[in-house]
N, C-alpha and C positions, 0 to 999 in steps of 0.2 A: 504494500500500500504506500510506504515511505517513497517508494520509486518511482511510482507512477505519480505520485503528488507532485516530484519533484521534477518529473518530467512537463505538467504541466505547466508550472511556474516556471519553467526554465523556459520553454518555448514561447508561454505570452511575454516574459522578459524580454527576452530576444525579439521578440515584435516588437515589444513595446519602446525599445531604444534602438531599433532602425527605424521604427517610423518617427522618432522624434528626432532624426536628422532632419528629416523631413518639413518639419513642423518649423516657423520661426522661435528663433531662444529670447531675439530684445532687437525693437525697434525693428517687426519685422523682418529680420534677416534670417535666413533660415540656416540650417547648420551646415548645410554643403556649400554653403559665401564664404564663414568664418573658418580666417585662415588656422592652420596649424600653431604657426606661431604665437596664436593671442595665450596657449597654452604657459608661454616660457617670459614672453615679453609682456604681458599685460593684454588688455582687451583692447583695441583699437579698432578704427571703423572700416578697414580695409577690406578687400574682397578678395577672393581664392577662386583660383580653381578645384575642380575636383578633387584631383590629385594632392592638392594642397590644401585642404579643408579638413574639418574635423571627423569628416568622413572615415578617413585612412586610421584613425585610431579605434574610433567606437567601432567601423569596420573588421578590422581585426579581433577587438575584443569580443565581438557580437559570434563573430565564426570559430575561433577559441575554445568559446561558453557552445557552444553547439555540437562541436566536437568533442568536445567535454560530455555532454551528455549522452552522447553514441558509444566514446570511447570508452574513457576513465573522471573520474572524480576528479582529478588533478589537474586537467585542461580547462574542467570548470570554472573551479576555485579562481585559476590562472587568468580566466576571462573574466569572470564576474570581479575578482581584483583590478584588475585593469579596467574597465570601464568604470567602474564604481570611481579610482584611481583619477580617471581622464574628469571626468564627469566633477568633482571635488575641487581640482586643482582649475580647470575652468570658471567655476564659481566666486572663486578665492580670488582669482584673476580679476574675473569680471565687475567684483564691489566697488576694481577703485572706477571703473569707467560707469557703470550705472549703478542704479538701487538695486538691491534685489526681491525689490516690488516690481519691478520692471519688465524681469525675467517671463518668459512668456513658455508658451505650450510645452516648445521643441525640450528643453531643460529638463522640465519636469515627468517628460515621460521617460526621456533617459534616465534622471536620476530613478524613479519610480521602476524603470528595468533592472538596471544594476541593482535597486533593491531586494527586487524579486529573484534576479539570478543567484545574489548571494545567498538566501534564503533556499535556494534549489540547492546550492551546493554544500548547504550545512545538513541537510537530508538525506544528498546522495552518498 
């Protein structure tokens, strides 16, 4: 039953923080604009390419946690830390350049995935 719960929750996670690239995070931008770099240097109002977008992280994290769930428990872990991880240090970032009243859909469903994913992987 533990397994299958967490299977659950691992996979609406995993929805639920690819589609909040999807979604705008602040001031309408949505998470496949916002460059990589707002991670390291702060949030500023640049634009990215794909490639260069926060895509390539929650991306990776998202397939990871997926893999994790087919594989072993330890790619999970591995992913749900890392997005959990990206998704945190984004946030931190993003206080000095707006509120975090501000923050809009795209954040919140990521954060709200990575929650769930961590939560699948303390089951599996």
């Amino acid at each position: 039953m533990r397994t299958l719960v967490a299977w659950v929750l691992g996979l609406v996670g995993a929805a639920a923080a690819g589609y909040g690239v999807t979604r705008p995070w602040f001031e309408d931008r949505i998470g496949t604009s916002l460059p990589l770099a707002d991670l390291f240097g702060g949030v500023e109002r640049d634009s990215a390419s794909l490639l260069t977008s926060m895509v390539v992280p929650i991306g990776i994290a998202v397939i990871l946690a997926v893999l994790g769930l087919l594989r072993s428990g330890v790619l999970l872990r591995v992913g749900a830390g890392l997005l959990a991880l990206v998704t945190v240090v984004w946030v931190l970032q993003a206080r000095q350049a707006v509120d975090i009243a501000d923050l809009q859909s795209g954040v919140w469903n990521v954060a709200f995935g990575s929650l769930l994913l961590l939560v699948a992987s303390a089951l599996r």
